[in-house]
C-alpha positions in Angstrom: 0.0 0.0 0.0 1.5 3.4 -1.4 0.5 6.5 0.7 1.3 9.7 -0.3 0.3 12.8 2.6 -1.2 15.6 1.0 -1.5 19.4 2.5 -4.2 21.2 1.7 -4.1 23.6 5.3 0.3 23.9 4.6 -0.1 27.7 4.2 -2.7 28.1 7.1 0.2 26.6 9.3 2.3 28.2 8.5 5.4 29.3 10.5 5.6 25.8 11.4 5.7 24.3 7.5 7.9 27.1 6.4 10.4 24.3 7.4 8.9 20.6 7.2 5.6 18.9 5.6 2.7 19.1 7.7 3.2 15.2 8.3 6.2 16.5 10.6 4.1 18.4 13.0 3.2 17.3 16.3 0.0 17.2 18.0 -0.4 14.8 20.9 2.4 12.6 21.6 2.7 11.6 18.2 3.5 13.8 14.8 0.9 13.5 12.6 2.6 11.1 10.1 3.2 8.4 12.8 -1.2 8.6 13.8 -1.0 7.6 10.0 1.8 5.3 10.5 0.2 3.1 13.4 -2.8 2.0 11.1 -0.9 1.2 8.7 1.8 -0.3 9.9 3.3 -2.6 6.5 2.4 0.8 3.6 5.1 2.6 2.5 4.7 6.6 2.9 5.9 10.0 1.4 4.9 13.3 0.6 3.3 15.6 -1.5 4.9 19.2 -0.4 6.9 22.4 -1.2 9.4 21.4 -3.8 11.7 23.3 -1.6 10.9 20.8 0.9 11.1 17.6 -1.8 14.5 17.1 -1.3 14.6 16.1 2.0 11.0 14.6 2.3 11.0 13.1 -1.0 7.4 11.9 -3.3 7.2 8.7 -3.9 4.3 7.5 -6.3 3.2 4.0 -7.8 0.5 2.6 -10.4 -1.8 3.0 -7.7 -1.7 5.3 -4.7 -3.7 6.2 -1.7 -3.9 10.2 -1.2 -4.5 11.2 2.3 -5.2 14.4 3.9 -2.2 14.4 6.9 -4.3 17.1 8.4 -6.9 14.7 9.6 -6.6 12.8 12.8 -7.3 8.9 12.0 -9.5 6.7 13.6 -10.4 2.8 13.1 -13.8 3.8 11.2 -11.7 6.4 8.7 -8.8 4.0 8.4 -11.3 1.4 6.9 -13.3 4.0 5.0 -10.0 4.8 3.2 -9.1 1.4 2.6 -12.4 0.6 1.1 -11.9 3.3 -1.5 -11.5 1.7 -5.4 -9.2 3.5 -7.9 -10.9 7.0 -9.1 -13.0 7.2 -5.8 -12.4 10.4 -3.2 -13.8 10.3 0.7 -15.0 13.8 1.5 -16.7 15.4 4.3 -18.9 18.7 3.6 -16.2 20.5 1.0 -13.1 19.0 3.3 -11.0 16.3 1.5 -10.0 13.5 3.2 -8.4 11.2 0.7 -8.4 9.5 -2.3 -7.2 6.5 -4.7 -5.6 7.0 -8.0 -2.4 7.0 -10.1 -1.8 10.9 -10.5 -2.3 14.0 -7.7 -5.5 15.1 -8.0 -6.9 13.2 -9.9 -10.6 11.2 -9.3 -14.1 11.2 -10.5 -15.8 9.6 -7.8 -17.4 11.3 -4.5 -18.0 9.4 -1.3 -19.3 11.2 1.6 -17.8 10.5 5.1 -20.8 10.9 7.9 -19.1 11.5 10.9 -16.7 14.7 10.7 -13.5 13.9 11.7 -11.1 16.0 13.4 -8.8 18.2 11.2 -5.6 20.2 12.0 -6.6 23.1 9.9 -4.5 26.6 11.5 -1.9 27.0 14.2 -4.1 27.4 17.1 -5.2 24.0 16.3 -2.3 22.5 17.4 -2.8 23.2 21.4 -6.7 23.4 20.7 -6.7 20.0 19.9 -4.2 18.8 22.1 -6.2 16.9 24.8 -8.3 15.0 22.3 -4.9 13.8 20.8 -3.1 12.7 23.8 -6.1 10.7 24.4 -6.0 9.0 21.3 -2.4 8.9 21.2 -2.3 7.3 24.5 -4.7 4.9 23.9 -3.1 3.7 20.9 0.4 3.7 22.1 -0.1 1.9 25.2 -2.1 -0.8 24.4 -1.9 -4.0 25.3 1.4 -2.6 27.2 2.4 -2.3 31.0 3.5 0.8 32.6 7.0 0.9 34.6 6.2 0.8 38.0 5.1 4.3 39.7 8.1 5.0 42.7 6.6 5.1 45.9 7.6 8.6 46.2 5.6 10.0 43.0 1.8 11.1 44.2 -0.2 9.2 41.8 -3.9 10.3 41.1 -5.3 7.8 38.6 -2.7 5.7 38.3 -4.7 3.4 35.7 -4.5 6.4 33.5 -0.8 6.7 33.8 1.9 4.9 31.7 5.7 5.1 32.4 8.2 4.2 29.5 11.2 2.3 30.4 14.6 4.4 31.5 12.1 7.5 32.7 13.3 8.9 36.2 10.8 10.8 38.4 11.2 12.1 41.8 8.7 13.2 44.0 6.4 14.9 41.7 2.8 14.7 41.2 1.0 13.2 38.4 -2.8 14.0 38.3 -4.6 11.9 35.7 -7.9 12.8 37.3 -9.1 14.4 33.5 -6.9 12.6 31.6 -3.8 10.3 30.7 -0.4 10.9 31.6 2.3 10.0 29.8 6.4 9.8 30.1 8.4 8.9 27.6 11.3 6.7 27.5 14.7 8.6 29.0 12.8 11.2 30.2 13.4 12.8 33.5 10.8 14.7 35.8 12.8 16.0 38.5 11.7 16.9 42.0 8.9 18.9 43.1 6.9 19.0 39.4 3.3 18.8 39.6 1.0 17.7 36.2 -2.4 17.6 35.5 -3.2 15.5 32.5 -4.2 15.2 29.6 0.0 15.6 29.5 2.6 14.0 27.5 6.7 14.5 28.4 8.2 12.7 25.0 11.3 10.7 24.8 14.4 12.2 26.8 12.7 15.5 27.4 13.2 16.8 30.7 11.2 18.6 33.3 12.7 20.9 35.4 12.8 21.3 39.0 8.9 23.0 40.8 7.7 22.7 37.2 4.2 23.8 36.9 2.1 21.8 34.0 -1.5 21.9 33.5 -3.7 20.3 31.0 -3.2 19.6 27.4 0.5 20.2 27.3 3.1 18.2 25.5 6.9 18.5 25.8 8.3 17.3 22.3 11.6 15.3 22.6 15.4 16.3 23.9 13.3 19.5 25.3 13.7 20.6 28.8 11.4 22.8 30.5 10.5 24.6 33.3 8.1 27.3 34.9 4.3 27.5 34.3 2.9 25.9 31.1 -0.5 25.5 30.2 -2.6 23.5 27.2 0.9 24.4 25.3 2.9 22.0 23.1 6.7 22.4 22.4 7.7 20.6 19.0 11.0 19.3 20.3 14.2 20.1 21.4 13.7 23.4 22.3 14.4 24.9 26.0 12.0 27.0 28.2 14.4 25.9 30.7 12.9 28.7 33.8 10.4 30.3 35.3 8.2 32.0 33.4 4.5 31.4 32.1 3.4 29.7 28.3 0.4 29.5 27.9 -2.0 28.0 24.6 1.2 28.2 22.9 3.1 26.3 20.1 6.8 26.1 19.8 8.9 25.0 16.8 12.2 22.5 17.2 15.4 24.3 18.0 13.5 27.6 20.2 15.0 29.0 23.4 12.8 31.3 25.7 15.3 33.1 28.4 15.0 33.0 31.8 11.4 34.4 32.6 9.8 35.0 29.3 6.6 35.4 29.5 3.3 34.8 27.5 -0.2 36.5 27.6 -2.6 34.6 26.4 -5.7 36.7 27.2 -6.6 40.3 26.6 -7.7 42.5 28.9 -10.9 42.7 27.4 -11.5 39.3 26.9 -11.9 39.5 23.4 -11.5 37.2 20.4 -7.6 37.0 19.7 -6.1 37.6 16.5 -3.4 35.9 14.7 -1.2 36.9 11.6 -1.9 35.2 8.8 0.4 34.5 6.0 -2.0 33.8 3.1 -3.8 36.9 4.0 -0.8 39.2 4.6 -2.6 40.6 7.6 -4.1 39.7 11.1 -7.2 37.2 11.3 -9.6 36.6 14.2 -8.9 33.2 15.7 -12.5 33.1 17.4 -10.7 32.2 20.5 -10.4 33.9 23.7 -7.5 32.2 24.7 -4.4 32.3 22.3 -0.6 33.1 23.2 2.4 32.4 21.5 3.7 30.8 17.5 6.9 30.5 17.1 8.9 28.9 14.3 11.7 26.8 14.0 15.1 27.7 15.2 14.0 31.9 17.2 15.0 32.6 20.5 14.1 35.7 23.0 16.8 36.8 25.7 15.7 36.9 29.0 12.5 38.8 30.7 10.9 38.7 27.2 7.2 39.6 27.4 5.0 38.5 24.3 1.7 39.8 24.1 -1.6 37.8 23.3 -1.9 36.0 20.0 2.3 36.9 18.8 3.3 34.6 15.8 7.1 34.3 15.9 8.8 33.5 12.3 11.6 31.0 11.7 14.9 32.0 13.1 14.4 35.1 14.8 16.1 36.2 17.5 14.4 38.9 20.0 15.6 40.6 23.0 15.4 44.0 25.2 12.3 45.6 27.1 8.9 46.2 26.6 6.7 43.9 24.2 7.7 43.3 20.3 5.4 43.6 18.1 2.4 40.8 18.1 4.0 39.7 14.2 7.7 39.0 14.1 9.0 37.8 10.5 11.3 35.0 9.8 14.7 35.9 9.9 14.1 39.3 12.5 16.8 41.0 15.3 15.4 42.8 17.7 13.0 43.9 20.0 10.2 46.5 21.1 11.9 49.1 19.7 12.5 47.7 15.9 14.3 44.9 14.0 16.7 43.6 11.6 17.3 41.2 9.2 19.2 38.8 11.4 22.2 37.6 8.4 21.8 34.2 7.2 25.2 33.2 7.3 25.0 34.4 11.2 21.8 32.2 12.3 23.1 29.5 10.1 26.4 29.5 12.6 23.9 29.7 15.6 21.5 26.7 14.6 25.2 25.0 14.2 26.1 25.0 17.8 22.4 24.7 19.0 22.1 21.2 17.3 25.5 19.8 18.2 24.9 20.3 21.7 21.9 17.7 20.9 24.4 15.6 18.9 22.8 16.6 15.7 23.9 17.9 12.5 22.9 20.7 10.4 23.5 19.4 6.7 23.3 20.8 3.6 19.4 20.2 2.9 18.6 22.1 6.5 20.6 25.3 4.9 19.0 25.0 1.6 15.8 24.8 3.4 16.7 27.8 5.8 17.7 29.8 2.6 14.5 29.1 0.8 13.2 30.4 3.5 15.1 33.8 4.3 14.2 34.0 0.4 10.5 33.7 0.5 9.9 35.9 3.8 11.9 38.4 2.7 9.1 40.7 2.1 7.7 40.4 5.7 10.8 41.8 6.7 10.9 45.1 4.4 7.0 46.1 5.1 
C-alpha cells in the first residue's frame, strides 16, 4: 500500500511548515505522520509538499496510490473507510477532502461522503486546541496492550490506571494527576523533584522537566526538550528549552526555540476578546474566534531573557528577540530585535547559531537544512521590508 500525505491547510500553518511537511508536526504525543503510521503499519509513505521541501521529504508515487489528507486525525472507522476506497474514488466530508485513490495528484471522478466529521488540523491554534483530544488517542493507541513501569513510591499518583511510564524515565517526587486525563512519560525522560501535572499531559522521549515545574492540561513536551516554569494547554515541537520560570500559555513552539529565563506569554486580553493571529496567506491579522491564544513561534527563534509577548504573537523561523517592553504581536522570519525595531538577522549568522544549538543535541545541520533555511530567508523576505 503506497500513501502519499497531502497538504491542503500547509499555508494556514504556517510558521511551522515554512520548514517541514505538515506530516512533521506534532500534536499529541505523536506527529501526525506516525497517527498515519500506526494504522498502517506494512504501507510505504511520502509526501506531496513544497518542492523546496522535496528534497529532503521526497514523493514517492506507484501505479496505484492512496492520497491522504495528513491534516486529519485517524480513527479505526476512517482507516477502513479509506481502505475501502476503489481506484478513481475520493472520501470527503462537507467540502473538506479527506483522501483519495488514483495513479496521479489530483486526480478522481468519484465522491463518497464520510458521515461522521472527523477532526482536522486546519491553523496553528489547532495544534494546542486540539491537544487533549490527541493525547487521548495517542495514549490509547500507544499503550495498548502494554504495561507501565512501576510508579516510585515517592511519586503522588492520582489515577494511576491512566498513567503509563516508558522504560529508563526517572521521576522524583512529583505529582502526576490523571484525574481528567492520561499521563504520559516517555522513555529517558526525567521529571525532576517537586513537578506537579495535570493531565491530559505528554513529556516525549528524553525530554526533561525541570525542577517545581508547573504543568496543566493539554500540554506536550516534544523530545530532547527541557522545561521549566508555568505551562499551560501548550505543546513544544522538540528540542527546544524553556528551561525557567516564566509562564506559556495556549502556545506552540517549533524544534530548535529558546525562551530566556522568565519570558513570558499573555494569552488573554484584557478585554477578553476574540484573539487575532497573523496570517500568511492573508498578509494581515485574522480573528482566531478564541479567547485564549498566546504564542507561535517557528523553527530555530530565540528571546533573551525577561521577554514579554503579548496575546496572539506569531514568531517567524529563526528570529532572535531581546530588550524591554513587548515586540510587536508579528515577528518575521529571519528578524533582530526587540520592542523598539528589528533587523534582518544575516543568514550566514543564524546558520552559525543553529550550528552550535544542534551539536549540543548531537545533531547535524547538513546541507538540505541550509537549503531549506535559505528558501526560506528568500521567501519571507518581504515580511521583513513592510
Amino acid at each position: 500500500m503506497n500513501i502519499v500525505f497531502i497538504e491542503p491547510y500547509r499555508n494556514q500553518l504556517l510558521p511551522f511548515t515554512y520548514t517541514k511537511p505538515v506530516s512533521e508536526l506534532r500534536c499529541g504525543i505523536l506527529k501526525l505522520k506516525d497517527k498515519w503510521i500506526n494504522y498502517y503499519p506494512d504501507a510505504q509513505f511520502s509526501n506531496l509538499t513544497e518542492y523546496y521541501l522535496s528534497e529532503m521529504w521526497p514523493l514517492h508515487l506507484e501505479d496505484d496510490n492512496f492520497f491522504i489528507n495528513v491534516s486529519v486525525f485517524p480513527d479505526q472507522t476512517l482507516v477502513e473507510s479509506i481502505i475501502e476506497l476503489q481506484t478513481g474514488e475520493a472520501l470527503k466530508y462537507k467540502d473538506e477532502i479527506i483522501a483519495y485513490r488514483s495513479s496521479k495528484p489530483k486526480q478522481y471522478s468519484d465522491i463518497k461522503n464520510l458521515e461522521q466529521k472527523p477532526l482536522i488540523l486546519k491553523h496553528t491554534w489547532d495544534i494546542f486546541a486540539h491537544n487533549h483530544e490527541a493525547i487521548q488517542s495517542d495514549f490509547d493507541v500507544l499503550t495498548l496492550n502494554k504495561t507501565s513501569e512501576p510508579i516510585p513510591e515517592h511519586v503522588l499518583a492520582i489515577k494511576p490506571e491512566h498513567i503509563f511510564i516508558e522504560k529508563g524515565a526517572n521521576l522524583f517526587n512529583a505529582t502526576l494527576n490523571a484525574k481528567d486525563g492520561p499521563v504520559y512519560i516517555g522513555k529517558g525522560s526525567e521529571v525532576m523533584e517537586s513537578v506537579n501535572i495535570r493531565g491530559p499531559f505528554a513529556l516525549c522521549d528524553h525530554a526533561i522537566l525541570k525542577m517545581g515545574a508547573k504543568i496543566y492540561t493539554g500540554t506536550t513536551i516534544g523530545p530532547y526538550s527541557k522545561v521549566g516554569g508555568e505551562v499551560n494547554n501548550s505543546v513544544i515541537q522538540g528540542y527546544s528549552n524553556k528551561g525557567h520560570d516564566g509562564f506559556l500559555g495556549n502556545s506552540v513552539i517549533g524544534e530548535w526555540c529558546n525562551l530566556g529565563a522568565d519570558t513570558n506569554t499573555s494569552n488573554l486580553k484584557n478585554n477578553y476578546a476574540s484573539v487575532k493571529l497573523w496570517d500568511y496567506q492573508k498578509g494581515g491579522f485574522k480573528y482566531t474566534g478564541l479567547q485564549f491564544c498566546g504564542l507561535m513561534m517557528g523553527d530555530h527563534s530565540k528571546c533573551g531573557i525577561n521577554t514579554m509577548f503579548n496575546t496572539g504573537t506569531v514568531v517567524g523561523v529563526s528570529a532572535n528577540i531581546y530588550g524591554a517592553g513587548f515586540p510587536r504581536n508579528f515577528i518575521p522570519s529571519f528578524s533582530w530585535g526587540g520592542n523598539s525595531g528589528f533587523i534582518t538577522y544575516k543568514f550566514n549568522k543564524a546558520i552559525e547559531v543553529a550550528k552550535v544549538v544542534m551539536k549540543r543535541r548531537q545533531k547535524t545541520l547538513n546541507d538540505k537544512d541550509i537549503s531549506i533555511l535559505n528558501q526560506v530567508f528568500e521567501d519571507t523576505r518581504n515580511f521583513r521590508q513592510r
